[in-house]
N, C-alpha and C positions, 0 to 999 in steps of 0.2 A: 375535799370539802367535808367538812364534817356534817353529820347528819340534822335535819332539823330539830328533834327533839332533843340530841345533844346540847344546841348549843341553845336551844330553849332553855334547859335545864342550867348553861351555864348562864344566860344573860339574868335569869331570876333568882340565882344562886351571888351573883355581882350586886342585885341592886339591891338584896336583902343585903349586904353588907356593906353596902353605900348610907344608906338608911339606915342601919345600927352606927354608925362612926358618925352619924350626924345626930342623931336624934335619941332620943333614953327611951330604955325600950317601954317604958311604963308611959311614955307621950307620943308612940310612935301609932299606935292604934286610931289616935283621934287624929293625926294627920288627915286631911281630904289627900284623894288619891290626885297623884302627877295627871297636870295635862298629858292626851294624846301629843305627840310630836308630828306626827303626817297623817295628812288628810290623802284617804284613800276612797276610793270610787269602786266599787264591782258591779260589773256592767256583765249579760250575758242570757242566755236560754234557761232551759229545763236542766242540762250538765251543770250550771252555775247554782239555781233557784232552789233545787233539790227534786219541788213537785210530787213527787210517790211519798206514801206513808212511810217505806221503807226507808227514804232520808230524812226521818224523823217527822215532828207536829208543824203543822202552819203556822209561820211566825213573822207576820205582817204589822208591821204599828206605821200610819193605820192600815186597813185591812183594805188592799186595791185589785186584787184577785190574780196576782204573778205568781201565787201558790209556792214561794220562798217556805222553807223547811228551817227548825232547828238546828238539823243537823248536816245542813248544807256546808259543804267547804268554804264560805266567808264565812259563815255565823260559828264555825270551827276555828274559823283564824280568831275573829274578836273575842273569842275567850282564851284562846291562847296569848294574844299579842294586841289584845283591848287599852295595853299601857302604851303602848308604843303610836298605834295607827287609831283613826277617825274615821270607822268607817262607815260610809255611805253606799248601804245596800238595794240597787233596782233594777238586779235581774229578773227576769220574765219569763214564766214559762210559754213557750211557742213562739217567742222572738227570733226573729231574724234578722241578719246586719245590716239592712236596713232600718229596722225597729232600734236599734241601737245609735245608728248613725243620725236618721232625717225623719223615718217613720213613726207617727202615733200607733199604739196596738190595742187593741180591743185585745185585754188579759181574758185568762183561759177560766179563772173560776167565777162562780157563781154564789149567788147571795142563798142565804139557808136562812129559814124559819129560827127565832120574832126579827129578824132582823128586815126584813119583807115580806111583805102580804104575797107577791109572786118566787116561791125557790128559785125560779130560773129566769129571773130578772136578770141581766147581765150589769158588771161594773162599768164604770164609765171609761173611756178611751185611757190609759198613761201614755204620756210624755215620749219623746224620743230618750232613749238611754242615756244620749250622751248631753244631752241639758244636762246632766244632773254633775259636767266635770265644769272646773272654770280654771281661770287662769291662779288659785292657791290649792290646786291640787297635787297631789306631792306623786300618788301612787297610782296607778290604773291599770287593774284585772280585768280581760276580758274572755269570756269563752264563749264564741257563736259559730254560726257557720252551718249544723249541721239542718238548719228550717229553710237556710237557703236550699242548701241541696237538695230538699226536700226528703228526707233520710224516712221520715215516717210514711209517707207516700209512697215510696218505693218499698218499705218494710211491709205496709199492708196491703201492696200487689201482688209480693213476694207469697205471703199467707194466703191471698186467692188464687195463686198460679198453683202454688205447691200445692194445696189440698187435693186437687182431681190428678197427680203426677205421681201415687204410689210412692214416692221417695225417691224416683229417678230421674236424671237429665237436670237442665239447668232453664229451666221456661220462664224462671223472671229475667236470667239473664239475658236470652232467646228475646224477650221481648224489649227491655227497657236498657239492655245497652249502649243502645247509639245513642239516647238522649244522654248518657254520663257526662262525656266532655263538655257537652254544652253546658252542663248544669253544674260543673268545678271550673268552668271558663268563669262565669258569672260570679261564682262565690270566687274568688281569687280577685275580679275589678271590684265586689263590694267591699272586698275585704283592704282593698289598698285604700279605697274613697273612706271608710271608716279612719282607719289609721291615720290619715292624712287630716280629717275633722280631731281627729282627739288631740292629735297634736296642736295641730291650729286655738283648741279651746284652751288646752293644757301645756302651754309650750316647753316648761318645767318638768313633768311628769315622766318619772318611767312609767313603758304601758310595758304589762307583762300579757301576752298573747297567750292562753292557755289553750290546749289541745286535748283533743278525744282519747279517753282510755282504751286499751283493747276489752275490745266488743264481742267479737265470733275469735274463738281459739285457732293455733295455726293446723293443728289436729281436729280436724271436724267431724273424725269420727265420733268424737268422744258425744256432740250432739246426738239425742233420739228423737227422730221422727215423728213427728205428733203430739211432742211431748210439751204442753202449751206453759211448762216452769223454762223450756229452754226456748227454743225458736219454732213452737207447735210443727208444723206443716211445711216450712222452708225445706228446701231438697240440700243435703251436703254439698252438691254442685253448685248450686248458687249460693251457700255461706261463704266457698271459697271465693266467689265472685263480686259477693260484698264486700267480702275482708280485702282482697286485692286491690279490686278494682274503683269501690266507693269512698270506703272507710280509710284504708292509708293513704290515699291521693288527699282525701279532704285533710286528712291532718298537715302533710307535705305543701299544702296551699297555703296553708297557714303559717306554717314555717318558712316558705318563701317568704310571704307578704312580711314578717317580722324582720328578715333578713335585712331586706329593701329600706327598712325606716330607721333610722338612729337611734332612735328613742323608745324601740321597741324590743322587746328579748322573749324569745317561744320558750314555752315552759314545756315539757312532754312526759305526758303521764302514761302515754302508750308501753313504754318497755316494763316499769314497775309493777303493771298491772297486768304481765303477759299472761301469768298463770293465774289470774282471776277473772278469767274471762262468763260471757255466762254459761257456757258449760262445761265450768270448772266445778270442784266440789266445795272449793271457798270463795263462792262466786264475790265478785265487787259489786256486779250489775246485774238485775236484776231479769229472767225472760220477760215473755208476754203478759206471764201471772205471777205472782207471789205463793209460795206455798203457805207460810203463815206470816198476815192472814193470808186469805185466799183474793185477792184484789189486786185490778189492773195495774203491770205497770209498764209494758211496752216498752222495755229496755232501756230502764235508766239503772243510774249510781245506786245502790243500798248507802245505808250511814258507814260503813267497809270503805267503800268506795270513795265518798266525800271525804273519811278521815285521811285515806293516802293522799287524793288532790291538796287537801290541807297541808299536810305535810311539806311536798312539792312546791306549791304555790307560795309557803310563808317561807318554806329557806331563799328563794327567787327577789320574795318582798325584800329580806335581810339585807340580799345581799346588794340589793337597787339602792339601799339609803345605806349603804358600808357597814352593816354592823356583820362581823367575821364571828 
């Protein structure tokens, strides 16, 4: 299969000469531009949203406080493939698949000065995610899962176990392994009850199920200890224990659940992104901190990061409505 931005290049390279053989090119400017053809929905978390500065500016119309980015992997696709799809973006930062599926979420940002007498007045509840598909929906991206399992909970036990641990043994694992199963049992039935609503709303629709890039590298040496740009305070024994045991079951749940649905096709940004992990030197994702600026960001995507998912996810779209 040829690459996405090949055939980007050829499908825009086609309809600039579809549009020259119809039209002169001295009236071709005042053309209004073509309808979208499919109406697309992106549905998902903070991997979806963008969230960190690092995945570019807040770009919310109107502003509901899901902390959607720029340069987030949908708002990458619609300027890539803005001719083609309609899309409808209400990914959320800190959603879960239930938030997607049945749940209202209390969004994660907050109102800033003039815009409220109080900065930290909270936004009003959004909608379940998946109101936002109906039955003239063509295309549905979803990327969730990792709020179920509770990934940031376990990250910042991990960062309180490790700090008193000198960098040795595996004490978040020590502590919070037994609850894993249960907590990939649960995102696996959320994750089929979702699936099973989107189709029900969209019975038309491919859903493209999108999946977690890699995260902790398969070499964890290459992590330092304390080093709050990478995984501050986590012990090498339990990044392996993450990457094992949390992080590739959760994507493999996923990939199940897609399996399972007709209508469903797993999209997987894990292998492309193996040597940009965060402590790679071309990282995708970002540690705990940013080094410039210097601001939180708890191990999401940089704009690196979103531009491969983009990638990935629009050759997936392509190839859902046939275009080769």
């Amino acid at each position: 299969m040829a690459s996405f931005r090949t055939r980007l290049a050829t499908l825009c390279s086609a309809a600039a000469l579809a549009a020259g053989a119809l039209v002169p090119a001295q009236l071709a400017a005042a053309q209004p531009a073509a309808a979208a053809s499919y109406d697309w929905v992106a549905l998902g978390d903070s991997y979806t949203a963008g969230v960190i500065p690092a995945a570019g500016d807040t770009f919310e119309v109107p502003r509901d406080g899901c902390e959607r980015t720029d340069q987030s992997y949908p708002q990458v696709i619609d300027r890539d493939l803005g001719s083609l799809f309609d899309l409808t973006n209400v990914s959320c930062g800190a959603a879960t698949i239930e938030n997607v599926t049945f749940r209202a979420q209390e969004p994660i940002g907050r109102h800033l000065p003039p815009f409220s007498e109080d900065p930290d007045y909270p936004f009003p509840p959004v909608p379940p995610q998946s109101a936002a598909v109906g039955r003239g929906t063509d295309v549905v991206t979803v990327g969730v899962g990792g709020n179920t399992l509770g990934f940031a909970d376990i990250l910042f036990q991990c960062l309180q176990l490790g700090a008193g641990s000198g960098g040795e043994g595996t004490p978040c694992r020590d502590d919070l392994a037994a609850d894993i199963p249960g907590r990939l049992n649960k995102a696996s039935r959320d994750y089929d009850e979702m699936l099973t609503v989107l189709h029900e709303r969209a019975p038309h629709a491919k859903i493209l199920t999108v999946g977690y890039p890699t995260v902790i590298p398969e070499d964890t040496s290459k992590c330092r200890y304390n080093d709050l740009e990478q995984f501050g305070p986590i012990t090498q024994g339990d990044l392996d224990w993450l990457r094992q045991d949390v992080l590739q079951p959760l994507n493999k749940v996923i990939e199940k659940s897609a399996g399972t649905h007709d209508s469903a096709r797993f999209v997987d940004l894990y292998d492309s992104s193996r040597h940009h992990s965060v402590c790679d030197t071309g990282k995708w994702v970002e540690g705990i901190f940013t080094r410039v600026p210097d601001q939180p960001a708890l191990v999401h995507p940089n704009a690196r990061g979103h531009r491969n998912a983009a990638d990935h996810v629009a050759a997936a779209m392509l190839d859902a409505i046939g275009v080769s």
